[in-house]
Each structure stands twice: as C-alpha cells, then as structure tokens.
C-alpha positions as CSV (number, residue, x, y, z in Angstrom):
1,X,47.9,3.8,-41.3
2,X,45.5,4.2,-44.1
3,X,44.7,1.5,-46.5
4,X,45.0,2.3,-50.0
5,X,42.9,0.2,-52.4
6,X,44.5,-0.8,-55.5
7,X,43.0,-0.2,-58.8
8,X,42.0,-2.8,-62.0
9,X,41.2,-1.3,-65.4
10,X,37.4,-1.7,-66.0
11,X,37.7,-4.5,-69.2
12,X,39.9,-3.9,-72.0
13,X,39.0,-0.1,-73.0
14,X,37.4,1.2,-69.1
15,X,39.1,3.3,-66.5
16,X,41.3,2.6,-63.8
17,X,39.1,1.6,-61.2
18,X,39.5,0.8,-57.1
19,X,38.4,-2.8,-56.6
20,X,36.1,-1.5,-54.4
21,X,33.2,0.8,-55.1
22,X,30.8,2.7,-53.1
23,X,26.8,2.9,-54.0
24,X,24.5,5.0,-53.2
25,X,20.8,2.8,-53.1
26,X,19.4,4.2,-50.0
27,X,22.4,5.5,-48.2
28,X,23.2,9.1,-48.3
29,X,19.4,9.9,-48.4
30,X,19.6,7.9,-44.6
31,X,22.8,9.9,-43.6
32,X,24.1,12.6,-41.6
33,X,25.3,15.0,-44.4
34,X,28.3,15.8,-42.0
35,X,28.9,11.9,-41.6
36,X,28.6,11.6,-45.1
37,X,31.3,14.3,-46.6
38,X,33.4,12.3,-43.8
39,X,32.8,9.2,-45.3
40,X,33.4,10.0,-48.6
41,X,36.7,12.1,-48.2
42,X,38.1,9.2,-46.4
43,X,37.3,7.1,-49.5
44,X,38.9,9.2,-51.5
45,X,41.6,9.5,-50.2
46,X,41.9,5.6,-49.3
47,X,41.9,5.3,-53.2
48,X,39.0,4.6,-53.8
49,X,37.6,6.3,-56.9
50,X,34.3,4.3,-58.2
51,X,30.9,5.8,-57.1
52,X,27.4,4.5,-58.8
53,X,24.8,7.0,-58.1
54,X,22.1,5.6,-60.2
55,X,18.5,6.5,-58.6
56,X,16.0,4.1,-58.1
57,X,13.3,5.1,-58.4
58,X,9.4,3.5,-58.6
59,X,6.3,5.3,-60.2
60,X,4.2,6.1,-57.1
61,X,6.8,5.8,-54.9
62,X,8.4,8.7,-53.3
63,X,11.3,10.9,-54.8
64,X,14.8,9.5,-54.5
65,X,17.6,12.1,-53.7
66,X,20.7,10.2,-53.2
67,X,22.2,11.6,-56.4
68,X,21.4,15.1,-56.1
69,X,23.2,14.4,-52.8
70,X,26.3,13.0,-53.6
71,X,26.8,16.3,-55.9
72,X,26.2,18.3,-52.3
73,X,28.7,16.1,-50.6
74,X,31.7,15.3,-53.1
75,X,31.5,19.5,-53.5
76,X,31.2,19.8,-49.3
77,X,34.3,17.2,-49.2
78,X,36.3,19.3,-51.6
79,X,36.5,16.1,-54.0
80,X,37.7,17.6,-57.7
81,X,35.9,15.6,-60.6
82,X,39.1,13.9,-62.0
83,X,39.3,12.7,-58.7
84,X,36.4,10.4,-59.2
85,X,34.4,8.0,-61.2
86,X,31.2,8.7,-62.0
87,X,29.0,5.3,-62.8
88,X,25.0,5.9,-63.8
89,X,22.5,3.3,-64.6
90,X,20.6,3.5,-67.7
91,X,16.8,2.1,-68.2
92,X,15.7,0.0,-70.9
93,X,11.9,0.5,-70.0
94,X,10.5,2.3,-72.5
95,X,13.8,2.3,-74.9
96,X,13.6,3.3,-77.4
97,X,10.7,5.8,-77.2
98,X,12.5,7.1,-74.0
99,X,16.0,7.6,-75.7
100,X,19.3,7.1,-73.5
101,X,20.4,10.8,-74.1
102,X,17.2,12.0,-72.6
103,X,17.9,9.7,-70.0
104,X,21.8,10.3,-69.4
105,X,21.3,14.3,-69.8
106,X,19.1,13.9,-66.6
107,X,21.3,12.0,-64.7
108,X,24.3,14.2,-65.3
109,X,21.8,17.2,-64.7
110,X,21.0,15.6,-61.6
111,X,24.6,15.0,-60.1
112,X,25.9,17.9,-61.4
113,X,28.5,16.6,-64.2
114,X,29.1,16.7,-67.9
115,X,29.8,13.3,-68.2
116,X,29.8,9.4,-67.0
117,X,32.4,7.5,-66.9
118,X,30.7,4.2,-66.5
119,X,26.6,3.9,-67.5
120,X,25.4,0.9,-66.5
121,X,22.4,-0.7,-68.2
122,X,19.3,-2.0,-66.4
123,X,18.0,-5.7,-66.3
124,X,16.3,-6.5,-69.8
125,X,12.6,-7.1,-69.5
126,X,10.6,-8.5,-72.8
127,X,12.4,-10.2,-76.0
128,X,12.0,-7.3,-78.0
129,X,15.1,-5.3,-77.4
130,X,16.7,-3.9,-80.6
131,X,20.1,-4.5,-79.2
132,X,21.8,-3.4,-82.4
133,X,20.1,-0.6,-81.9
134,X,21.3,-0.1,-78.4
135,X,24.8,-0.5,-79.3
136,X,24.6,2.0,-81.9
137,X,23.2,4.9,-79.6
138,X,25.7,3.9,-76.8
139,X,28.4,4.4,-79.7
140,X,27.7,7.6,-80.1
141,X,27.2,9.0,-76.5
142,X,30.8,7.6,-76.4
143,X,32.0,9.4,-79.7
144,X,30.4,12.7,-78.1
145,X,32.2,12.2,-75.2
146,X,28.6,12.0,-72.9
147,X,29.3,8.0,-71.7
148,X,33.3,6.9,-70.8
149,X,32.7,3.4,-70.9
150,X,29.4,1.2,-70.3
151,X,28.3,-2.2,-69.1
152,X,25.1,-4.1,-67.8
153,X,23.4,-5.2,-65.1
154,X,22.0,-8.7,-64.4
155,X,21.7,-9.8,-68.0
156,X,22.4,-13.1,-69.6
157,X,25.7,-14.1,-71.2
158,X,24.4,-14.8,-74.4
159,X,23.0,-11.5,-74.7
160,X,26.4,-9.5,-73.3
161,X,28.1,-11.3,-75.9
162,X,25.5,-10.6,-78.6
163,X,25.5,-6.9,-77.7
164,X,29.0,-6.8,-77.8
165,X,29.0,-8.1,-81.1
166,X,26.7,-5.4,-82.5
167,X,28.7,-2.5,-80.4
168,X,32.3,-3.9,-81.9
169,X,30.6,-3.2,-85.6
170,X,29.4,0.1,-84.4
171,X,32.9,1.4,-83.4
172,X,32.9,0.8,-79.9
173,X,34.8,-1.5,-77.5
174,X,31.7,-2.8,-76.1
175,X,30.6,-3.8,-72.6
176,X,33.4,-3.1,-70.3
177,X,31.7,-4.9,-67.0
178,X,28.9,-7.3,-66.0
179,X,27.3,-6.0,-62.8
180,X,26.1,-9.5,-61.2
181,X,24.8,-10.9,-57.7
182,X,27.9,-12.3,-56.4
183,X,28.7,-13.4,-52.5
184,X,29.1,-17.0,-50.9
185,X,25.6,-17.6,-51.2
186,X,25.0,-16.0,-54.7
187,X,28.3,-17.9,-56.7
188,X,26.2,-20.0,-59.7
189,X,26.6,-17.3,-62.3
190,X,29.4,-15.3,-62.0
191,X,31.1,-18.9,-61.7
192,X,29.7,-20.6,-65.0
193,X,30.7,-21.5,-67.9
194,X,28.5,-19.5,-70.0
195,X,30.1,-16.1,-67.6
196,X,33.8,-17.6,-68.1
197,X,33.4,-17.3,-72.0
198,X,32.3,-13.2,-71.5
199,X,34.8,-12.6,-69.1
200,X,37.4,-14.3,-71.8
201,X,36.5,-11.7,-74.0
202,X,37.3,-9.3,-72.0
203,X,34.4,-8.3,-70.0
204,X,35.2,-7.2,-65.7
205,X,33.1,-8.7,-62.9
206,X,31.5,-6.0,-60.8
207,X,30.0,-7.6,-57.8
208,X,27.2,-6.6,-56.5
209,X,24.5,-7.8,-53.7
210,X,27.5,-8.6,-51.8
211,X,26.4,-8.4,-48.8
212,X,22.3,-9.4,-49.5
213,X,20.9,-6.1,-48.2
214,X,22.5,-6.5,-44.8
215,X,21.6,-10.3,-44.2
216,X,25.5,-11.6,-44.8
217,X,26.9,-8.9,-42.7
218,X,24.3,-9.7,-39.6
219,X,21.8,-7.1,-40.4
220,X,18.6,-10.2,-40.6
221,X,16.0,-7.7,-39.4
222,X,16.8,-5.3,-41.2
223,X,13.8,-2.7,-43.1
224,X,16.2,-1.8,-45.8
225,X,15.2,-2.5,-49.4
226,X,16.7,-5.4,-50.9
227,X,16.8,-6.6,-54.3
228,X,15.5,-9.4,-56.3
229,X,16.0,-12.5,-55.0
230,X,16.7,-15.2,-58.2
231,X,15.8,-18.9,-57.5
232,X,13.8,-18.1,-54.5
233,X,16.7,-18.6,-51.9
234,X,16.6,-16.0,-49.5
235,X,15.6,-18.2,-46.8
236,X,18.8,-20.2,-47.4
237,X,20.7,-17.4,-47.4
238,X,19.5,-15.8,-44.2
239,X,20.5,-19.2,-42.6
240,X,23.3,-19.7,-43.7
241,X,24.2,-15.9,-42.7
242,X,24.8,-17.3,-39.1
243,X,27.6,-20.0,-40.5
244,X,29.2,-17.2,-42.1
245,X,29.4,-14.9,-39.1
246,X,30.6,-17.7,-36.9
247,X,33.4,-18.8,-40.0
248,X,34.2,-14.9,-39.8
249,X,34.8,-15.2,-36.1
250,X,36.9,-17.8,-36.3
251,X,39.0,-16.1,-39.2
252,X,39.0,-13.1,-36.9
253,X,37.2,-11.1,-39.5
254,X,33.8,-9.7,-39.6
255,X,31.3,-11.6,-42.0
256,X,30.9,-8.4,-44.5
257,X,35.2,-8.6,-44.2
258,X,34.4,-12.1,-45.6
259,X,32.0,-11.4,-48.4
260,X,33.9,-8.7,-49.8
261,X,37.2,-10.7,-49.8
262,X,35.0,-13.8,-50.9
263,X,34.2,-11.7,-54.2
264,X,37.7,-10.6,-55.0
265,X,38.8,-14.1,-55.5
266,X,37.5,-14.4,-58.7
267,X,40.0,-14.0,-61.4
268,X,37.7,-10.8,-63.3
269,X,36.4,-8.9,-60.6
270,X,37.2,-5.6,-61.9
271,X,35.6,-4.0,-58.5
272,X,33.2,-4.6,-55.7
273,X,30.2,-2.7,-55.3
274,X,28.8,-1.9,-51.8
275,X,27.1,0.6,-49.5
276,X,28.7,2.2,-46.1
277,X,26.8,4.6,-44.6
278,X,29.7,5.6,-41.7
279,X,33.4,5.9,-41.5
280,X,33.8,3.0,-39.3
281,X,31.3,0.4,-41.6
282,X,34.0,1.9,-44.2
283,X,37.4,1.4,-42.7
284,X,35.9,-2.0,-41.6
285,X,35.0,-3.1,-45.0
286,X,38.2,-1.6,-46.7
287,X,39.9,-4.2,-44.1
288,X,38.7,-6.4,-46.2
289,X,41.8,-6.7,-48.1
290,X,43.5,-7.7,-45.4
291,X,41.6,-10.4,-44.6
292,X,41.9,-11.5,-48.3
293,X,45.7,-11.3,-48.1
294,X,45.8,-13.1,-44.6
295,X,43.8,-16.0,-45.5
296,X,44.2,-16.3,-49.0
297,X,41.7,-16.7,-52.2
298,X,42.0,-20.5,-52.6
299,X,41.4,-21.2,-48.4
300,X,38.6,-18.7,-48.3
301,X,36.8,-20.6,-51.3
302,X,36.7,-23.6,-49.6
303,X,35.8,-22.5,-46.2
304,X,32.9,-20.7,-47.9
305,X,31.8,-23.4,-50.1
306,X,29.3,-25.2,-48.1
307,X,27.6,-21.6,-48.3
308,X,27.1,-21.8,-51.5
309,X,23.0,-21.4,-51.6
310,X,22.0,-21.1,-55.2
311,X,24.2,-24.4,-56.5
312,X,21.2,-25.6,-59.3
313,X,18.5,-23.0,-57.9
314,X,19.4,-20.7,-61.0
315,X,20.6,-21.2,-64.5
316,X,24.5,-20.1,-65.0
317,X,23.4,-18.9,-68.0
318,X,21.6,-15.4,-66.5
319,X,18.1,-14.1,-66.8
C-alpha cells in the first residue's frame, strides 16, 4: 500500500505543500535517468508535490545539470506542471547589479517553466543589503505572476522579520518559509526564541541538512558535497551519528527514518527537504511517517536529545 504524504500550506499566503520535499544538489546529475523518472513518478504519486531545483554552482567549477535534468525527467515521467511545485533559489551576490528577473528568467529557462512557485533566497553575505529594495523587486515578480511565493535560506531572524516588514509595505505577504539546518544534531536555531517569534508571524519551517550530507543516515565516508558546517561541530555530529543509528535500531527504524521524523516534530515545519537518489532510499524515507506516528513527537524528542550537538556552539539568533 502506498503512503500518501499529507500536505501543510507553505506560511499564511504559500501553496499546499507535502511535508516532504525532494532536492536536487547532486542527485539526478549522479542517477540513472531511467532510475530517476522511476523515482520521481513514485513521488508523485505518493503525494508528494515539492521539488527545489536550485543549481549550485561555483565559478571555476564544473557545470551543474541537475535542473535541466529534472525538466528531462518530470516530462519522461509524464508529470503535468500543476502536478508539481516548482521551488528555485535566488542569489544575492551581486544583487542588485545582477537583478532577480535576470536571475529567475534563467532558472525557469533552465527547467523549462514559466514560473516558480517558491524562490528561495540565498545566505546574505555583507551588511549592505538594500532589503527594502529586495522586497520591492520580489513584489513585483509576484504581481507579474514570475515568483508564487518566496522565502530564505539560512538567514537571521531579525533580518526575516525586517524583510518582512518592508515586503508587507510593498504589497506582498512576505516570506512564506525559513529554510534552516535542522536534524538532532542541528536543533539550536530552528528551536529558539528569536525563530519562535518568526514562525509566530507566520513564517513555515523548511528543514534542511537533515540528514548532514549522509553522515546521520550512516553514509560517514561518504565524497558527497556537504554544506557549511556552523559552530564547527561536524566532528560531534559524525559521533554522535553511531548513537543515532543504534537509537534507530532499537526503534526499529532506520536513522535517516529518525531524522526526518525528528524534524516533523516541530510545531512549523511546513516540509522537509531531502535528497533520494533511488526508489527504495525513497519508500524508506517516506516511512518516515510511520515511524513518527509509531513513536510519537514528544518520545522521539527526548530519545534524541542527548544528540543534540550544537546546544551553545551557535547563536539562536542565525547568521
């Protein structure tokens, strides 16, 4: 019997999204393009409707395909547009000399759509952002019908709630998700104070990192790219990767089962962002929900608690 993932409205004014999402960081450009119009079919038709194709790619480095993909394999899959979410990142280097309509019109180029649904932006790098300014161009990609909904990626609360503020006066409803780093090693954020005032507002969780590039789901040697790694805990995290999987033995889960139930607990998780790259990593982390149901939010807290690596490593605040 096939699971179907239930669905949370992105903020106040987003979509209806599936609490859990698939990315595309390095996966589909690793894939079997059979394997991969499997997988996402599957999805699909699991109910989950929530892909991020943003590209990451480096000056120097070589050119990233994933998105120009996805357009090959949602077509291949016979996946119909309004049978999907589309979610996009958006750079802030060299904003605003390098406008966002540039930048979206060669996304959507890219993937082969008209339009995002969600555009998320990127991490904020100096102290001179205009965000007035940012609000106001993201305003009107949304009047135009370019952008459905947006929200950002990694950056403090104070400045969510200060761009909000500035998007609200511009006629828009503002960020409609926080992507953060959340997992049972990564919790000192998402679970702040500071975060708990934007998420009163209004504002959806999207968790991301879940799984630490492989490391919480048993993958330690893995060559796979893995993100930043705020307050310098990676270590900790790669240790206490073993407690996990034997806590997810016990629990008769697997430990990526137990991350991904881990981040549903909180109260705003809108959706959960994660890579699969095969059917069976995908019908085993949809299980997920299970697990969640079976062992319930307020046990798996605690049982995950002493996991908790980042406790006073990193400010709740953000970057």
């Amino acid at each position: 019997m096939t699971t179907i993932v239930p669905r949370r409205r992105l903020g106040t004014a987003g979509p209806e999204a599936s609490v859990l999402s698939l990315g595309s960081w390095h996966t589909y450009d690793r894939m079997d393009f059979r394997d991969a119009v499997t997988m996402l079919r599957h999805a699909v038709d699991s109910g989950i409707n929530l892909f991020d194709v943003a590209v990451y790619g480096m000056p120097g480095h070589p050119p990233v395909f994933t998105d120009v993909l996805f357009s090959a394999i949602v077509r291949a899959a016979g996946i119909a547009r309004d049978d999907y979410l589309l979610s996009t990142k958006l750079w802030l280097e060299g904003y605003p000399e390098h406008s966002l309509r540039d930048q979206l019109a060669n996304a959507l180029f890219r993937v082969g759509a008209d339009r995002a649904d969600v555009a998320v932006l990127g991490d904020i790098r100096g102290d001179d952002l205009d965000l007035a300014r940012l609000a106001g161009d993201l305003a009107e990609l949304e009047r135009e019908g370019l952008l459905g909904c947006w929200g950002v990626n990694n950056w403090s609360a104070a400045a969510v709630r200060e761009i909000r503020g500035h998007a609200l006066a511009a006629g828009s409803p503002g960020p409609q998700l926080a992507q953060l780093k959340y997992s049972p090693c990564r919790r000192s954020i998402p679970d702040g104070e500071p975060f708990a005032a934007v998420f009163a507002e209004g504002v959806s969780l999207q968790a991301s990192d879940v799984l630490e590039g492989g490391i919480l789901a048993g993958k330690s040697g893995t060559s796979r790219q893995i993100g930043r790694d705020p307050g310098g805990i990676r270590e900790r995290i790669t240790e206490a990767a073993k407690g996990i999987g034997e806590l997810a033995a016990e629990l008769d889960a697997t430990p990526a089962q137990l991350c991904i139930a881990f981040t549903l607990t909180h109260p705003s998780t809108g959706t959960v962002l994660f890579g699969a790259t095969g059917l069976d990593q995908l019908t085993g982390d949809i299980a997920a929900l299970g697990v969640l149901e079976r062992v319930g939010a307020e046990r798996l807290r605690s049982l995950l608690d002493p996991f908790w690596a980042d406790r006073g490593a990193v400010d709740p605040e953000g970057p």
